[in-house]
C-alpha positions as CSV (number, residue, x, y, z in Angstrom):
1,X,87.6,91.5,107.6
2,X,85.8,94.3,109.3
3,X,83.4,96.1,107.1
4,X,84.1,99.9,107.0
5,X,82.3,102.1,108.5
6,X,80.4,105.4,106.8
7,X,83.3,107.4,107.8
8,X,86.0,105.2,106.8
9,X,83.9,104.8,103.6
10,X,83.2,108.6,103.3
11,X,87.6,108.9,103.4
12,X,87.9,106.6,101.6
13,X,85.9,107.9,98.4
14,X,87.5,111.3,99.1
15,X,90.7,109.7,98.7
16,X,90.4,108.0,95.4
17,X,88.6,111.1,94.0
18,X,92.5,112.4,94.4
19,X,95.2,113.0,91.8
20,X,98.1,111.1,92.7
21,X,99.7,114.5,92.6
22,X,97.4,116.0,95.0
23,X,98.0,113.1,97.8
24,X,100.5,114.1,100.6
25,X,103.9,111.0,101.1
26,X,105.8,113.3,102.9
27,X,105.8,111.2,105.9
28,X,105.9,107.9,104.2
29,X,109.2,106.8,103.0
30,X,109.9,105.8,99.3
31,X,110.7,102.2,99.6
32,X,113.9,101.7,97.2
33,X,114.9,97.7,98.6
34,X,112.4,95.2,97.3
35,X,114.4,92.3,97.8
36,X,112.3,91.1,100.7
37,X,108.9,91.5,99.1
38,X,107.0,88.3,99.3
39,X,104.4,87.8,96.1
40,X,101.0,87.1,97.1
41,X,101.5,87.3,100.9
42,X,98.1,88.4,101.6
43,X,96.5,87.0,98.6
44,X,94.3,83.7,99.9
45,X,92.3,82.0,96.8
46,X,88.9,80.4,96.9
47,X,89.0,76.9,98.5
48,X,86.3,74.2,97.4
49,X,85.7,71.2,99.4
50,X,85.9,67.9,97.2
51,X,86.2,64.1,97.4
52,X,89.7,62.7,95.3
53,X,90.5,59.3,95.1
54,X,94.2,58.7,95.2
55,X,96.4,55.4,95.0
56,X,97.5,54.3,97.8
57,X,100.7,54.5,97.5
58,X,100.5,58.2,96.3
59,X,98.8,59.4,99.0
60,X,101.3,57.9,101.2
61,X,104.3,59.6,99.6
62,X,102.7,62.7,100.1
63,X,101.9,62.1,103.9
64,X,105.2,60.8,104.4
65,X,106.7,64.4,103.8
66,X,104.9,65.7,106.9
67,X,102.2,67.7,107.8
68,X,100.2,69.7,104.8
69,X,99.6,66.9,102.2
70,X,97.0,68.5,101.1
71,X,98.3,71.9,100.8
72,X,101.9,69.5,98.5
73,X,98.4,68.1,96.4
74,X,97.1,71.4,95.8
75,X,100.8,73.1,94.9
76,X,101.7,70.0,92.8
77,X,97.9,70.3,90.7
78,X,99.1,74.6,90.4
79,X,102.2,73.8,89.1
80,X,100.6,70.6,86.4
81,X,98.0,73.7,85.4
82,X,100.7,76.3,85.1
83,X,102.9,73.9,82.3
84,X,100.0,73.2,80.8
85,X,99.2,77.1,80.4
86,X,102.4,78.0,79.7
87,X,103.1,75.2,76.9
88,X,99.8,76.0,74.8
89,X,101.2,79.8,74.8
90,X,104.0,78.7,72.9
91,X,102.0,77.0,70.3
């Protein structure tokens, strides 16, 4: 991303130094519909480099899905983490 200039920066900090009362929406619409919002659209985590050893025929299922093994690797480890979270909050 572009790094702001003193300007933009200068706007910037007058803006936030606003009451959300004092900022002008006249000419932005309220949105009412978020049924088409998409969670985390924007939001990229940190990706580290590694070396995994996988069995053969693992690593083979997940290549036989098509393109973005890695990407299947990654969301099936999120998901493993997330039960794993969510089942020591119940404890």
């Amino acid at each position: 991303m572009k790094k702001a200039s003193k300007k933009q920066t200068k706007e910037l900090a007058a803006l936030a130094a606003l009451r959300d009362d004092q900022i002008d929406l006249t000419d932005l619409p309220e949105v009412l519909d978020w049924s088409g919002a998409v969670v985390g659209k924007y939001y990229r985590p940190i990706k580290k480099s590694l070396t995994i050893r996988l069995d053969a025929d693992v690593l083979a299922w997940l290549k036989a899905q098509g393109r973005g093994y890695q990407t299947r690797i990654n969301m099936l480890l999120r998901a493993a983490m997330k039960s794993r979270a969510h089942g020591r909050k119940a404890s």
